[in-house]
C-alpha positions as CSV (number, residue, x, y, z in Angstrom):
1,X,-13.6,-2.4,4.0
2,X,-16.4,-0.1,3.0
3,X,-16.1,2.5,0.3
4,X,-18.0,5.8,0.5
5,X,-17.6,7.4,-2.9
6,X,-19.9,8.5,-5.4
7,X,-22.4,6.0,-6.6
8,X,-21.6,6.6,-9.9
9,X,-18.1,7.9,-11.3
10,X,-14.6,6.9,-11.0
11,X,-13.3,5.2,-8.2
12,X,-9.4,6.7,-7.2
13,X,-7.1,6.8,-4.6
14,X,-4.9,10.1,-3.3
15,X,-0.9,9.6,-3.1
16,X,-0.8,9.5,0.7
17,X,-3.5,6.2,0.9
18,X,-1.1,3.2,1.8
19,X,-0.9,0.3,-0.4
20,X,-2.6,-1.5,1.7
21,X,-5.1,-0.1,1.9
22,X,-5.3,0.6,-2.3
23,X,-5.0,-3.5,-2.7
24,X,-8.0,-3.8,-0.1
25,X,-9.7,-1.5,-2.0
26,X,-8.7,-3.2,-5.3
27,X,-10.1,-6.4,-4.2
28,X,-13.4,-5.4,-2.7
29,X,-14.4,-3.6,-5.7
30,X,-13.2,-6.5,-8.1
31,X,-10.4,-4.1,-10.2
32,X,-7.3,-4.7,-11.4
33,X,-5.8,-0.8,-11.9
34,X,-6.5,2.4,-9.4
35,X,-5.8,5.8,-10.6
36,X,-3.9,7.8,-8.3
37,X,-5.4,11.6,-8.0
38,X,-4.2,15.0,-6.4
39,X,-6.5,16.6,-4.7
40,X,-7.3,20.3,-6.3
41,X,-7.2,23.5,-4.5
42,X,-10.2,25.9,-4.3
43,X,-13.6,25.4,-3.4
44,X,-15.1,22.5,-6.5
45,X,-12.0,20.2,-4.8
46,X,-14.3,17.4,-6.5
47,X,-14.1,18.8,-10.1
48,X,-10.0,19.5,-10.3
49,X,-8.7,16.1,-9.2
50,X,-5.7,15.5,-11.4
51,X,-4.5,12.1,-12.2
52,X,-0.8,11.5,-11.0
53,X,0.3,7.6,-11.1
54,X,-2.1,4.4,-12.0
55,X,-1.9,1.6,-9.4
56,X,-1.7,-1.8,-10.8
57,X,-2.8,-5.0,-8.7
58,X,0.0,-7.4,-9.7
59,X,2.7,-4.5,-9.2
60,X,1.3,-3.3,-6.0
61,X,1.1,-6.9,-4.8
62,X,4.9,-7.5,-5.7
63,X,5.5,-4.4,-3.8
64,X,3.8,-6.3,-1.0
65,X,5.3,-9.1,-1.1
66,X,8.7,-8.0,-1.3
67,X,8.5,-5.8,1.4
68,X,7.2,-9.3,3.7
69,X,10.1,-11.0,2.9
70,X,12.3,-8.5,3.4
71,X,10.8,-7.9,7.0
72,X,11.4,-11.7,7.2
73,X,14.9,-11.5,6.2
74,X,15.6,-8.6,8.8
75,X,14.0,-10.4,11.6
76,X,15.5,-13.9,11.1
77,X,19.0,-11.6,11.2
78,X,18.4,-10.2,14.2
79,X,17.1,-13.2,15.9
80,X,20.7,-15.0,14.9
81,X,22.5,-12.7,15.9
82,X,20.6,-12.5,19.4
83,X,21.5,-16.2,19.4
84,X,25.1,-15.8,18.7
85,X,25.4,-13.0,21.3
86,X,23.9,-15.6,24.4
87,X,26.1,-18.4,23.1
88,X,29.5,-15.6,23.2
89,X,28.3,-15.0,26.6
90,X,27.9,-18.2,28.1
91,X,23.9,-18.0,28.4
């Protein structure tokens, strides 16, 4: 992942960027939080960022995580119930 900010300054993240892409982000860069920022209106867009949320690593990877297993969860259902359906009918 490459990251083509500023040189200098703080390094943020808008409210729409997925967490995936944040926790990328988070580990290329070596940081642990990631402030969340609103883009400004007007013409210096740059200069009236406002800060709405902080993104922390550990959180955002329990986010992760959770969601995995719950994908898990729903698949493995499904698939059982597939199974169950072929044996009712015979197959």
């Amino acid at each position: 992942m490459t990251y083509r900010g500023r040189e200098r300054g703080l390094l943020t993240c808008y409210p729409n960027t997925s967490l995936a892409v944040a926790k990328e982000l988070m580990e290329a860069k070596g940081i642990k939080q990631l402030p969340v920022v609103k883009r400004g209106g007007g013409r210096n867009r740059e200069r009236k960022r406002r800060i709405v949320g902080l993104l922390h690593y550990d959180a955002l990877w329990h986010c992760l995580r959770k969601e995995i297993n719950h994908r898990k969860e729903v698949n493995r259902n499904r698939r059982e119930n597939h199974m169950a359906v072929e044996t009712a009918n015979g197959h």
